[in-house]
N, C-alpha and C positions, 0 to 999 in steps of 0.2 A: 851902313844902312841908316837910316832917318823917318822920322813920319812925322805926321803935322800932327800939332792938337785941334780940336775943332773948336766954335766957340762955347761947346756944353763941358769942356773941360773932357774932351773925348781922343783917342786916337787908336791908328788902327796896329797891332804888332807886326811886324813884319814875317812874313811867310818862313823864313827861314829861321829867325827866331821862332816862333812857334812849333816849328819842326824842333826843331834843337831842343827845349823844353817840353818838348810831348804832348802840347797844350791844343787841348779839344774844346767845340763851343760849351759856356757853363761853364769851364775852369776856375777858379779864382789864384791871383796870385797875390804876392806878398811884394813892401816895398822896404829896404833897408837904407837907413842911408848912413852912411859913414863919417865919421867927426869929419874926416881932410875935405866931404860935399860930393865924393862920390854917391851915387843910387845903384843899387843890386835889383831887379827882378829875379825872383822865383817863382816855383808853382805853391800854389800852397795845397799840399801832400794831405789826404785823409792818412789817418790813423790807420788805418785800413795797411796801407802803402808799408809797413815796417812789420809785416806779417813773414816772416821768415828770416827775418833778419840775423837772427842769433841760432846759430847750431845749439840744439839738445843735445843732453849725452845721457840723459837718465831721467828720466819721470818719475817720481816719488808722490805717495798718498800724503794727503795733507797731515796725518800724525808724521811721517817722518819728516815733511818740512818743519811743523813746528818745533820738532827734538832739534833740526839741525840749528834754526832760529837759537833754542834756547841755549843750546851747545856752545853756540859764537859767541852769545849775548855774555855767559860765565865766564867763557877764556881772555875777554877780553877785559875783565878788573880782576883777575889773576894774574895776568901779566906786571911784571916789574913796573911803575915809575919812572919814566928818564928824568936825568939831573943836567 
């Protein structure tokens, strides 16, 4: 697949790409490019988009998160040294 640039520095994604990336009018995407001069297209993802992403297993009220916080924060200059 290919498309022209236009001369406003413009071009059109190809349908099939666009399908592929799930990209609806208004999208914006992101450009990477990589040391060897390859270019990656993506979409660029709202925040929104990694709403589920991580399985809970337990919900805990903010006093117990902070006990487990402070819990961590003790055991962790408790711990031995390595040499």
């Amino acid at each position: 697949m290919e498309s022209a640039l236009t001369s406003k520095g413009q071009m059109t994604v190809p349908k099939a790409i666009r399908e592929h990336l799930r990209l609806k009018p208004g999208d914006r995407v992101r450009f990477f490019v990589h040391p060897d001069g390859t270019v990656v297209l993506l979409p660029k993802l709202p925040i929104t988009s990694l709403k589920g992403i991580l399985k809970t297993t337990k919900r805990g009220t903010v006093s117990e998160m902070n006990e487990a916080v402070a819990t961590g924060a003790t055991e962790r200059f408790r711990r031995p040294k390595r040499k």
